[in-house]
Wavefront OBJ file of the C-alpha trace (Angstrom):
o trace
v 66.693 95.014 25.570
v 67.603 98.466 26.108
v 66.208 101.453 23.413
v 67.857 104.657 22.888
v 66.386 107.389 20.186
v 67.543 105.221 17.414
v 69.308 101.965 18.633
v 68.437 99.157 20.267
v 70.933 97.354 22.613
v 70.311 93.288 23.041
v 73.261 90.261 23.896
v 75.686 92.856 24.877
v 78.820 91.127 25.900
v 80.404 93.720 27.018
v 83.641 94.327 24.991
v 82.973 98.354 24.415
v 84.114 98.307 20.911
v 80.939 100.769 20.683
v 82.102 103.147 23.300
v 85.961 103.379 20.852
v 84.112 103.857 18.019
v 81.339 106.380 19.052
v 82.038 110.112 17.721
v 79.404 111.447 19.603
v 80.562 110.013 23.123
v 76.956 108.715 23.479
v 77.844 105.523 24.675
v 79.220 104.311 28.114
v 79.336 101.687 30.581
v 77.465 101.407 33.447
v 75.603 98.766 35.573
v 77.762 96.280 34.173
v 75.991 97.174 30.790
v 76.279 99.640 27.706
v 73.853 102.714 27.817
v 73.087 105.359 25.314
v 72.756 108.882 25.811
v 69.607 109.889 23.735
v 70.593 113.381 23.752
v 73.789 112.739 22.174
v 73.483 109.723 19.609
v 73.244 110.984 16.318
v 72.184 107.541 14.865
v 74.893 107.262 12.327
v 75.090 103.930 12.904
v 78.915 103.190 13.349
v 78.385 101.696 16.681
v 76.371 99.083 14.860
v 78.714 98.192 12.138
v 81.649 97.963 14.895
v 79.992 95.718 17.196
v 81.490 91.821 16.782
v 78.560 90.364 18.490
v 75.690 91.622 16.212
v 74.178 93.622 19.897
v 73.737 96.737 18.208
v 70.587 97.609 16.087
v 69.262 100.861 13.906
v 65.819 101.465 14.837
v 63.584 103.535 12.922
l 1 2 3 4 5 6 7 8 9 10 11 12 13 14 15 16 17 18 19 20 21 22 23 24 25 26 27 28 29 30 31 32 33 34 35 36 37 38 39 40 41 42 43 44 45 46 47 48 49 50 51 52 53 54 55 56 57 58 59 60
């Protein structure tokens, strides 16, 4: 499980739906996995509510 400022990243199958859907540009690929930029999520939680695979979740 990876943890950013406010989201938690688990089962991550890779599609980047998150990556589309992120305003912020706070997510990205790499390692063959999603990461988050803590410096630029703003926790608005859209990359959570896009995700198909439920890998996404609010911490906080």
């Amino acid at each position: 499980m990876i943890y950013a400022s406010h989201v938690a990243v688990f089962g991550c199958k890779g599609c980047r739906k998150c990556i589309s859907i992120c305003g912020e540009s706070a997510i990205f690929y790499s390692g063959g996995r999603v990461q988050i930029d803590i410096q630029k999520c703003n926790a608005c939680g859209q990359c959570v509510s896009h995700c198909p695979n439920n890998a996404l979740l609010l911490m906080d």
